[in-house]
N, C-alpha and C positions, 0 to 999 in steps of 0.2 A: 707583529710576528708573521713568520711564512710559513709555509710547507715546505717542505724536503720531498725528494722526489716519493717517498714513502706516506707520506699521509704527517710524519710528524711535526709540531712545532719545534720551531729552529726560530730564538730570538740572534737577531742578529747584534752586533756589538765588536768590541777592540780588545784583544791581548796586546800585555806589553812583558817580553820576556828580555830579563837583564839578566848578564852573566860574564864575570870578569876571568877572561879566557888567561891560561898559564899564570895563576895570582898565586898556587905555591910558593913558586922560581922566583916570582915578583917577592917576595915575605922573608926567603931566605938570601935573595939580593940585597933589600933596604933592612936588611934585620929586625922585622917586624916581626910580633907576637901572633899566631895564627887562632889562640885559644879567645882572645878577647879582642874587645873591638881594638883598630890602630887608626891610622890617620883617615886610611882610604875606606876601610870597612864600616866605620865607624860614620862616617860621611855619607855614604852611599845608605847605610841603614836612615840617616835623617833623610835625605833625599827622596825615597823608594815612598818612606813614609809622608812626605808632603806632596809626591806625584798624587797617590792614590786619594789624600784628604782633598787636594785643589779640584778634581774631576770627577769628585764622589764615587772613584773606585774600590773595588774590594782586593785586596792580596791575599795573591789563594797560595804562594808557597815563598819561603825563606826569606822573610823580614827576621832578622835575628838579634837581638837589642843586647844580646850576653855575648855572644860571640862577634857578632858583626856579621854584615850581609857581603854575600858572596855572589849571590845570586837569587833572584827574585822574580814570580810571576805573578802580573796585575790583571785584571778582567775590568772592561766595561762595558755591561748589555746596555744595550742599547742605542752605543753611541756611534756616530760617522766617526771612522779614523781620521777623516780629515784634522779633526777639529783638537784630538789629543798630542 
């Protein structure tokens, strides 16, 4: 752990923020279902979920297993980003 220029603990660590930019347009292109999972959301929800099992991280926002994932962010304290 470090300091911050304030006195506080600041564990250092890696976000990893996903997010599948203009996927509306994408859905009403390929005529995909935007209420449940489709090919891509449905995929990326498996995905999101094996990033964060493989590097023991935690998903702190939209893993969506009824809908499908659109977007998602993962946290790892403690880790060198190099290495994720």
């Amino acid at each position: 752990m470090v300091d911050d220029n304030n006195g506080s603990p600041v564990v250092q660590g890696t976000l990893v923020i996903l997010d599948l930019d203009r996927f509306k347009e994408y859905t009403i292109q390929h005529e995909l279902d935007d209420y449940k999972p489709n090919t891509v959301t449905g995929t990326l929800s498996r995905l999101v979920s094996a990033l964060a099992s493989k590097y023991s991280g935690s998903i702190l926002h939209g893993l969506d297993w009824e809908r499908g994932t659109e977007e998602a962010v993962l946290v790892y304290p403690g880790t060198d980003p190099a290495i994720i």
